[in-house]
N, C-alpha and C positions, 0 to 999 in steps of 0.2 A: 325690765330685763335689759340687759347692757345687750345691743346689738355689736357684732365686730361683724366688719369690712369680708364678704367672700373672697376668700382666697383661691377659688377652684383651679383658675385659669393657669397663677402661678404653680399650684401643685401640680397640675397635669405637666407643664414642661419640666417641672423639677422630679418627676417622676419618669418622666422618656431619657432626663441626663440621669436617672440614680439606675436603671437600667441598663444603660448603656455602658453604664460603668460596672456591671454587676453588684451594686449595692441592692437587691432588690429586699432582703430581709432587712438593710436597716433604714430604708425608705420608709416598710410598712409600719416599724417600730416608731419613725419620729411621726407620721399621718396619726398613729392607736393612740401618741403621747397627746400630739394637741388637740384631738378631738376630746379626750381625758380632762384636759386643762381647761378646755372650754363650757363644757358641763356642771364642773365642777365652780368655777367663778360665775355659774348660773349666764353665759353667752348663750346665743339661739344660734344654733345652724344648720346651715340649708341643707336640703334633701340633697340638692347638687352633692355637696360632700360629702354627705354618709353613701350616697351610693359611689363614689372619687373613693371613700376608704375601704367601702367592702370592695371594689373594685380592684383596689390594692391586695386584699387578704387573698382574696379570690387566686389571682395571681402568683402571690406570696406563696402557696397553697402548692400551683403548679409548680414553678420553680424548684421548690424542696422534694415535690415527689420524680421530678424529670432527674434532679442529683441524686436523688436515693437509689433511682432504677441505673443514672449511671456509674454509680458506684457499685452495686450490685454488678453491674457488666462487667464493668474493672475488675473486681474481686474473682467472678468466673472466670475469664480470659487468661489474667495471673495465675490461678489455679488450674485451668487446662492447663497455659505452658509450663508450671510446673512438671503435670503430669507428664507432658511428652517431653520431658528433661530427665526425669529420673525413674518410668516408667518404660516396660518391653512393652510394644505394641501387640504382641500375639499371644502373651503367655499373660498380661495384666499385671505380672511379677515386676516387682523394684528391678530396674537396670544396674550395671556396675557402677555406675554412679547415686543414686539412690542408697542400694547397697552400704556404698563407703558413707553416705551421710548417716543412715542407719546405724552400721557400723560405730562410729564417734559416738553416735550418742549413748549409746548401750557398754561404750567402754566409760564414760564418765559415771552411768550408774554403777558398776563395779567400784568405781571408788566411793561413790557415796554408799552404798549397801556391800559389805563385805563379805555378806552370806550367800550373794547372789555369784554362780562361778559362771564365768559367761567360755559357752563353745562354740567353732566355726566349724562347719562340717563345709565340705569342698566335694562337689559331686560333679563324675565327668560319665556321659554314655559314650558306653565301649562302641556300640555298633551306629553311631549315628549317619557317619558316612556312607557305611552299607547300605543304609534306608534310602538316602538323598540318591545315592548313584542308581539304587537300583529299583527303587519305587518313584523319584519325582519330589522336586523341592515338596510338592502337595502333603506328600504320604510324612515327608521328613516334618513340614510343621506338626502336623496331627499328632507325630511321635512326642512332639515337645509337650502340647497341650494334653497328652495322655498321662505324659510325667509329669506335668504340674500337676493334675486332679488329683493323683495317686500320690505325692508329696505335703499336698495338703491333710490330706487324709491323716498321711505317716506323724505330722507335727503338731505340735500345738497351736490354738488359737493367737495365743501372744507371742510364738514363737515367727522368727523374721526369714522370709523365702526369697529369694531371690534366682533371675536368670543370669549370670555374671556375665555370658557371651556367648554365641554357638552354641557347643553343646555342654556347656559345664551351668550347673546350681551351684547356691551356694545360700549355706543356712546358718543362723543364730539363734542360741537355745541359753538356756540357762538352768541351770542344775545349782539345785537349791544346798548349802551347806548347812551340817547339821554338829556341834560341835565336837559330839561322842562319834563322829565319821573319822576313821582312818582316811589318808588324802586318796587311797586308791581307790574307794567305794566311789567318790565323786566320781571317776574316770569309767567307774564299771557304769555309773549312773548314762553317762555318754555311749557309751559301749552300746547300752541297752536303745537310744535313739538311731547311733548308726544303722543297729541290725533291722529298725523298724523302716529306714530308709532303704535298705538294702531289699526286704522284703516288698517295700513299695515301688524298689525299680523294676523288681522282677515279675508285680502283678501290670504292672506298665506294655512290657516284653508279650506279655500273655495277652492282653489284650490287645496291643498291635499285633502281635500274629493273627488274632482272629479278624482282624478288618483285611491283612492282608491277602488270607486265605480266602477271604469271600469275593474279593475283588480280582486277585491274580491267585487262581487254584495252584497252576503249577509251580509257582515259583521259590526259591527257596525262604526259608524265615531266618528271622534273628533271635540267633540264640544266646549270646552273650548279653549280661545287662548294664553293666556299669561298677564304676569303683569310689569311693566315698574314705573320705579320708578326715580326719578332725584334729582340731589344736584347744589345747586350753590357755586363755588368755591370765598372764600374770599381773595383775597389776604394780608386783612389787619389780617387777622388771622392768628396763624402760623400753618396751618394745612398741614400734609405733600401728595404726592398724594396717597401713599395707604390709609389713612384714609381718603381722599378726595370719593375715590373709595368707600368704606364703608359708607361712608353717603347714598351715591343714592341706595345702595345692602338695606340697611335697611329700606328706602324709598319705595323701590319694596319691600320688606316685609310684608312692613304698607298695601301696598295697593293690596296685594294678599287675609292679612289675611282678609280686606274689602271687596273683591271682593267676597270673600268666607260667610262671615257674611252675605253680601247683598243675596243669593241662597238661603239661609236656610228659 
C-alpha cells in the first residue's frame, strides 16, 4: 500500500488561514475531498488526520449552527422593527402606516379579482377627549382597547382593522359581487357592516361606563359613541389610496355633522 507523506502540520495552519478568512465550509470540503482521494488510490492515513478532519467537521458543524441561530436573530429583530414600524403599541392594531401598506395591497387585489368590492370604513370616537380630560390618559387607553375588543368582534377574521391615530379606526372589508346584484345591494352590503360597527361602538360606551362607574361612582358617563363613515373603492377610477382614505374620513364627517343636527 502506497504510503504518502503526513500532511497534518500543513493542514492545521492551512486551516487557522481558511478560518480566518471565513472559508470554514470550503476548508472542510477540500480536507472530506482528500481524505476521499486517498482511500480511494488505497494510501494509509494517519489517525493524526482523520482526527485533523473530524476535527474539522466538528467545527464545520458549529459554524453553520452559530449562522443559522444568527440568521434566525436577524430575521426576529427585522421582524420586531418591523412591528414597531407599522404596528400601534397599545391597541396591537396596524398603525397609519401599516394601514396604508395594507391598504395598496388589497387595492391591487381589486384589480386582479373584480368580484372582490373593496370598502374603507373611517371610525372617529365622539367622546374620546371627555375620557382623557376627565378620567386620566389611563381610563382614555382602556377606552381604546375596549374598542378594539369590541371591533374585532364587529369584523371579520380577514377583514383589516387598524388604529389610524388618536382616536379615529379605520377598516378594510370586502363585499363580495354577485353578478344578478344591482350596484346598490353591494352598498347595502356595506351598510349592513357599518351598523355592525356602530353597534360595536356603542357596546364599547357600555362597558366603559361600567368600569367607570365602579371606579368613580359619582361622576358623570359617556354618552355619545362615535361616527363611522365609508367609501367604495373604484378601480375603474384613477383614485390613489390616500385619497381613497379621504373619501370615507369625509363620509364620517357627513354623518357626525348629522348625528349632531339629528340631538338638537
Amino acid at each position: 500500500m502506497e504510503k504518502r507523506p503526513d500532511v497534518s502540520h500543513e493542514r492545521k495552519k492551512d486551516s487557522r488561514e481558511s478560518v480566518a478568512e471565513g472559508g470554514v465550509l470550503r476548508m472542510v470540503s477540500e480536507s472530506v475531498q482528500d481524505l476521499i482521494i486517498d482511500v480511494e488510490r488505497g494510501r494509509s492515513v494517519s489517525l493524526e488526520t482523520l482526527q485533523l478532519v473530524q476535527a474539522q467537521l466538528e467545527y464545520a458543524r458549529e459554524q453553520v449552527a452559530k449562522r443559522e441561530q444568527a440568521l434566525e436573530e436577524a430575521e426576529r429583530t427585522a421582524h420586531e422593527h418591523r412591528e414597531e414600524a407599522t404596528k400601534d403599541s397599545l391597541t396591537h392594531l396596524f398603525n397609519r402606516r401599516g394601514f396604508m401598506e395594507a391598504l395598496s395591497m388589497k387595492i391591487e387585489r381589486t384589480k386582479e379579482s373584480p368580484t372582490d368590492l373593496l370598502y374603507a370604513f373611517f371610525i372617529d370616537l365622539d367622546k374620546f377627549k371627555f375620557v382623557n380630560d376627565t378620567y386620566g390618559h389611563e381610563m382614555g387607553d382602556r377606552y381604546l382597547t375596549i374598542v378594539t375588543a369590541h371591533l374585532h368582534k364587529a369584523l371579520r377574521p380577514d377583514d383589516t382593522l387598524a388604529r389610524f391615530g388618536g382616536d379615529e379606526f379605520t377598516a378594510l372589508c370586502f363585499v363580495r359581487y354577485k353578478g344578478e346584484q344591482a350596484e346598490e345591494s353591494h352598498d347595502v352590503g356595506a351598510s349592513h357592516i357599518a351598523l355592525r360597527i356602530q353597534y360595536a361602538l356603542d357596546a364599547a360606551r357600555q362597558e366603559l361606563n361600567e368600569e367607570i362607574k365602579r371606579i368613580f361612582p359619582d361622576a358623570p358617563l359617556a354618552h355619545d359613541v362615535g361616527s363611522v363613515g365609508y367609501a367604495f373603492y373604484d378601480p375603474t377610477e384613477s383614485v390613489d389610496a390616500a385619497a381613497f382614505i379621504r373619501q370615507a374620513d369625509r363620509r364620517m364627517y357627513e354623518q357626525k355633522q348629522k348625528d349632531s343636527a339629528d340631538k338638537r
